[in-house]
N, C-alpha and C positions, 0 to 999 in steps of 0.2 A: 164734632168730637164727642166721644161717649162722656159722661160723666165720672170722675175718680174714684167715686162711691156705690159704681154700680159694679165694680169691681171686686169687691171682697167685702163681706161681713165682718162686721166691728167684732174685735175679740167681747168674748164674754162665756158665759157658762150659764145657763139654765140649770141645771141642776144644782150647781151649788148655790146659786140665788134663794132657790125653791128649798133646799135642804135647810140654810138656815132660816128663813124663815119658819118651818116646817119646825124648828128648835125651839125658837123661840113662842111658840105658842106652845109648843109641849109642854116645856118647862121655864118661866117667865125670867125667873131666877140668871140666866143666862144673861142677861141686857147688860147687867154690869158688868159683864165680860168683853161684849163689842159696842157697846153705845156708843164710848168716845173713839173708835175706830172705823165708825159706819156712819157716811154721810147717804144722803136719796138719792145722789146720781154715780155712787156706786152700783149701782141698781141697771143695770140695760135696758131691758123688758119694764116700762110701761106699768103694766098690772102689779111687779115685784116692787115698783118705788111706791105706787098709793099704799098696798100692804103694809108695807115698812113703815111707812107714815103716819096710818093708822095703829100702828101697833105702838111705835115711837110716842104717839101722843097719850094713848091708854098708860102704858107703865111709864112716863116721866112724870105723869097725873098719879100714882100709886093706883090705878084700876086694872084687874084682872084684864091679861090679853087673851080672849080664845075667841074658839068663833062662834058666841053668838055678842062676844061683845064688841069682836072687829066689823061683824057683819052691820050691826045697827052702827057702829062709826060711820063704816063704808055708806049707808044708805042716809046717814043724814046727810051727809057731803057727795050723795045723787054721785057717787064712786063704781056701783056694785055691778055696773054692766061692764066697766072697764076693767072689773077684773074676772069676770064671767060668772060671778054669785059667788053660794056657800060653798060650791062646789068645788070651787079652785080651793078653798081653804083648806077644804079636807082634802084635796090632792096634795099640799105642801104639804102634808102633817104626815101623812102614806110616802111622800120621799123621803121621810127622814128613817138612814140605818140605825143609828148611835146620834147619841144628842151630846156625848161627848165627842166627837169631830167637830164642832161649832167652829174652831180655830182653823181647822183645815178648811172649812168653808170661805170662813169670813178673809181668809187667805187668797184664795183661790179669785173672793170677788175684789179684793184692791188688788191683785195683779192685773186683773182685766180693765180695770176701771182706769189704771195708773196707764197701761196701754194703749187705752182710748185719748186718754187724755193727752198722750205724744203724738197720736195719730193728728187729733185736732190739731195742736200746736202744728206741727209739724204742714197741714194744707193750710191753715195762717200764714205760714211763713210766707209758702206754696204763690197764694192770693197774693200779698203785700210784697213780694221781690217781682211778679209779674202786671201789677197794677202801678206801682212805683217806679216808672223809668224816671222821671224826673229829681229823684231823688240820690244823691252818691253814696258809692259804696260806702266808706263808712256809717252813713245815716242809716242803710241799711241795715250792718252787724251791731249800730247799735241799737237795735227797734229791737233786732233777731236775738241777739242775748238777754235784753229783759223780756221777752216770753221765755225763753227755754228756761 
């Protein structure tokens, strides 16, 4: 039997990932706009949650986030291969249209993320209703209501 995951790619957006971060290093000022809206595994892509991390940790410290101060983040935490160098930085920064879309972005990534996240729940259930015969229907809907 194939696996359920080989099936369809997780909602997300690469661009809008890229674009905000691409903001945020434009103009730092932004952070207090999404900080408490943006957790790391909003993030899809791997190389977009180190960024984010990095940048996270720079301006909640009050230091400058660009790249050459996310780069030397990225490389004291042996990061900078995973997210392909300077290079990638200055690609996010070249996504960005308008630095005032940030909301649109930052939108854009909790819908995907919020998607993901029912996706999961949702093969938990998946696993736990077909692992569980031993268990009766009620014990079931109630395992299945405190997840959802």
């Amino acid at each position: 039997m194939k696996n359920i995951d080989s099936y369809y790619t997780m909602p997300h957006s690469d661009e809008a990932e890229m674009a905000l971060l691409g903001c945020l290093i434009i103009e730092n000022e932004i952070w207090a706009r999404v900080a408490d809206s943006l957790i790391e595994f909003d993030f899809y892509q791997e190389k977009n949650r180190v960024v984010f991390l990095s940048i996270q940790s720079l301006l909640n410290n009050n230091e400058p986030a660009d790249i050459v101060t996310i780069s030397n983040v990225l490389r004291k935490n042996n990061k900078t291969e995973v997210v392909g160098g300077d290079s990638y930085l200055e690609e996010l920064i070249n996504c960005v249209s308008d630095v005032s879309n940030v909301i649109s972005y930052l939108d854009i990534i909790k819908e995907t993320a919020f998607s993901r996240r029912i996706i999961s729940t949702a093969k938990e259930i998946i696993h736990l209703t077909l692992n569980n015969k031993d268990k009766n229907i009620d014990e079931l809907i109630d395992i299945v209501e405190r997840k959802i």
